[in-house]
N, C-alpha and C positions, 0 to 999 in steps of 0.2 A: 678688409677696408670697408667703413661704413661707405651705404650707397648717397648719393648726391640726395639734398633734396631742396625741393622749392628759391628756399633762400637761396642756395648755394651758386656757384659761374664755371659753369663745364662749356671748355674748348677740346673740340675734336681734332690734331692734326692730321692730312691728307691719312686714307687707308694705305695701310701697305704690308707684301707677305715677308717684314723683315720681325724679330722682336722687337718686341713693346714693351711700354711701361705706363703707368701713369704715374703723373707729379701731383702732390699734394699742396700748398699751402694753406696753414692756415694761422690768423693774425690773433693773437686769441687774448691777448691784454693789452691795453694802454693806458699807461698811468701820466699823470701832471704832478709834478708839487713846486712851490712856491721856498725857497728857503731864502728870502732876504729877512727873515724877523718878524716880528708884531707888525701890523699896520692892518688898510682897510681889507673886505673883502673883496678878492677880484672873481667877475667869471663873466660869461655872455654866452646864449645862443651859439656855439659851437658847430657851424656847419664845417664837418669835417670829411674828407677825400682821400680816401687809399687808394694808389692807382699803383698796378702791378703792370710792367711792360716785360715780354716775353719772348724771346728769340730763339730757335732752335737750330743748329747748326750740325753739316756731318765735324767729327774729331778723328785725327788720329794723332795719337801719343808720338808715334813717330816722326813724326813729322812736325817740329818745332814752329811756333809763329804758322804755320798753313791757315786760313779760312779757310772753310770748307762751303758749299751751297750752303743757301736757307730752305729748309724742311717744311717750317712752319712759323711764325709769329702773330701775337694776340696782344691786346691794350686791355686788362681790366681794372675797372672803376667800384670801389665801392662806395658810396656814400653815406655818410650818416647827419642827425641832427641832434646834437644834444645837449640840454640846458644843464649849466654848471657852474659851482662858485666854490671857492677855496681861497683861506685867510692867509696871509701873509704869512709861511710857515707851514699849511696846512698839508694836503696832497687829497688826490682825486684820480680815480680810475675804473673802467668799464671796458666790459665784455665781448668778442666778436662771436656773433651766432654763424656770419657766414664763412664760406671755407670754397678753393680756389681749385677745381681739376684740371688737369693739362692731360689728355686723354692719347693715347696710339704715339708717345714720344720715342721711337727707332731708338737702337740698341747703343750704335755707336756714334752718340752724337753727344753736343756741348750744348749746356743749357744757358742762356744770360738774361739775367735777370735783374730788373732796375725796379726799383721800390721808392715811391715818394709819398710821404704824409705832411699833409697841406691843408687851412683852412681855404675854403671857398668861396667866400665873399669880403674878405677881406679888409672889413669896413672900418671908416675909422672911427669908429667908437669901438672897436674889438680890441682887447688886451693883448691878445696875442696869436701870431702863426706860426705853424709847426714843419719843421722837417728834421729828420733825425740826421742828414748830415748837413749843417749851416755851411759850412766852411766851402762847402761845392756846389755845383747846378746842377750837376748829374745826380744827386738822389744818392740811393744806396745801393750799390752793386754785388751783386753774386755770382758766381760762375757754379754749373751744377756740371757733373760730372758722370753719364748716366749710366755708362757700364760699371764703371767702377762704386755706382753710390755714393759719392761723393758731394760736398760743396762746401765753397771758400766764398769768403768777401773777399773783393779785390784792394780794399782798403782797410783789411781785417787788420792789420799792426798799429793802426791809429789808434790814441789812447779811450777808453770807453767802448770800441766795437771787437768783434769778435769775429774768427774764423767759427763755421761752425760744422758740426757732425748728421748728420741724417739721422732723422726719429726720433732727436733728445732736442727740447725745448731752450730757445735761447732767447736774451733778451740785446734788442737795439736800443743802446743809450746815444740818448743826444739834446742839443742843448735850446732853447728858444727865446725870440726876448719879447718882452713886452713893447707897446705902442711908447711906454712911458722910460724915457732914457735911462740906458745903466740900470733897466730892471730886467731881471733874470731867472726863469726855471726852467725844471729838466722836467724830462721826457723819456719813458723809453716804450718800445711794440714786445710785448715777448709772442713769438711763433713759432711756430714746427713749420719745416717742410721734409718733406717725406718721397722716396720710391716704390711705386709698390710693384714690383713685373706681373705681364699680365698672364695669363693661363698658356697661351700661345706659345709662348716663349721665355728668352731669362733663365734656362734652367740650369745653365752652365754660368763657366766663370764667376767673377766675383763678388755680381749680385747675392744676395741672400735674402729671403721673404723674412719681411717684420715681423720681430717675434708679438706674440698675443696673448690673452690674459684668460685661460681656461675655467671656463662658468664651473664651481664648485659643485660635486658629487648630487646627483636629485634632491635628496632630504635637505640638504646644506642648502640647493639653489633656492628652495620655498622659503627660508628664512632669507636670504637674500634679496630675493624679490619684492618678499613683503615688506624689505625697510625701503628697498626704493621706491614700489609703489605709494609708503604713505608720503616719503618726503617728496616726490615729483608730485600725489594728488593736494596736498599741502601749499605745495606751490603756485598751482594752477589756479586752485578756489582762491589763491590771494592774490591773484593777478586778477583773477574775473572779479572781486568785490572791487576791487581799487581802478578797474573799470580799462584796464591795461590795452585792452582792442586784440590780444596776443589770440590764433588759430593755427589750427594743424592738430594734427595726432601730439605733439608735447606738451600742448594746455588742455587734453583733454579734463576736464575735472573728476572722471569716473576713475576711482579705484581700480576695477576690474578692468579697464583700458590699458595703466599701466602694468600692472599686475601679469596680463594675459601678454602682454609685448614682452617682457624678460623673459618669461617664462618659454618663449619659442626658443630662446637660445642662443642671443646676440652677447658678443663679445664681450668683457667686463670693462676693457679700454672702451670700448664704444659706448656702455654703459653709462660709465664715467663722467664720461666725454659730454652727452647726451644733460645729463643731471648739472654740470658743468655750466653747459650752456643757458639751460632754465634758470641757475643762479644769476647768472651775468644778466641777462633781458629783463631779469623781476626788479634786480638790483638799479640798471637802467630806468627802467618805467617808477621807480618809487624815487628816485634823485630827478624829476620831473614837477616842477612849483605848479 
């Protein structure tokens, strides 16, 4: 599991000597398009809100309908700002750099989780606000499932969303309207959420550790390294010319920064993952008038 970093919102639930887990979220695309036809361009200032609410409860399977206590629960917020315009017909989409821990989550417990994507100010000069389910006030529901690895939407049979699987990437479609009557596009979040058991514990039952992407044989990793080195230092110098404001160890602009960071041995999902993200934030900062 990559480690948290800077950007990222790690919650701790209470310590305890039972097994662990942590939960992963992470939001990792949101796309707009416009399909009514030709016409003007629409877009505005985009203050946009991910707010991930989070409840931890004991389960047991046996016991049908039971609540169990609350373990632990968390509110996270993430906010962004982003300037954007797309033609009538057009589409538009951008990257999440951050990613969501739920840290020390007990063995035998039910996870719930409510999702809402929202603009934040609302104004009325804004074309449009977001939430991937319209049709409700509650947002988008999931239930995680934490021994078994598991997780469902509780409204997953509605047409456009989906039941989903742990570790395999899926997308939330839904629908938004414009300020301007009987005008209409869609939306969707594609995310992963993920368990990972922690060292402690997990080693039984029907957990199983995410599988991972083994960094090729020494000689193979140097040629590897070196294509991600050039395209992560590629990136970087055209983020720092274009004046991006972007810090951390992933805009380093040195070669040998990226270069000497593969080369210790980090995962090729993480990798990925990492290169991934640099595209989405360069991509962001360059759709910026």
């Amino acid at each position: 599991m990559q480690p948290a970093q800077a950007r990222d919102w790690v919650h701790d639930c209470p310590a305890t000597a039972e097994e662990t887990a942590t939960f992963v979220f992470h939001p990792r695309l949101m796309g707009v398009d416009s399909d009514e036809g030709d016409g003007d361009v629409i877009g505005n200032d985009f203050e946009h809100v991910l707010q991930l609410h989070v409840q931890v409860t004991d389960y047991d399977p046996k016991k049908p309908g039971w609540t169990g206590p609350v373990r632990c629960k968390t509110v996270v917020t993430i906010p962004h700002d982003w300037d954007f315009s797309i033609s009538r017909g057009g589409y538009w989409e951008t990257g999440f750099a951050e990613i969501v821990y739920i840290r020390n989550v007990p063995r035998y417990t039910k996870m719930d989780i409510t999702l809402y994507i929202t603009e934040s100010d609302s104004g009325s000069d804004d074309w449009a606000d977001l939430d991937p389910a319209p049709d409700t006030s509650i947002g988008m529901e999931f239930e995680v499932f934490v021994n078994a690895q598991q997780a469902r939407s509780r409204i997953g049979k509605r047409e456009g969303h989906y039941d989903i699987r742990m570790n395999h990437a899926k997308r939330l479609v839904g629908d938004g309207r414009t300020t301007w009557p009987g005008d209409k596009f869609g939306a969707y979040l594609e995310f992963v959420m993920n368990l990972h058991p922690d060292d402690k514990g997990m080693k039984t039952g029907t957990v199983t550790p995410i599988p991972t992407v083994p960094l090729p044989l020494p000689d193979q990793q140097k040629v590897v390294c070196d294509t991600y080195a050039k395209h992560a230092t590629a990136l970087a110098q055209e983020a720092a010319a274009r004046g991006c404001g972007f810090v951390g160890p992933r805009w380093l602009t040195e070669y040998t920064a990226h270069f000497g960071w593969c080369m210790t041995g980090p995962d090729m999902a993480v990798m990925n993952a990492e290169q991934k993200a640099r595209e989405a934030e360069l991509a962001a900062c360059i759709g910026k008038p």
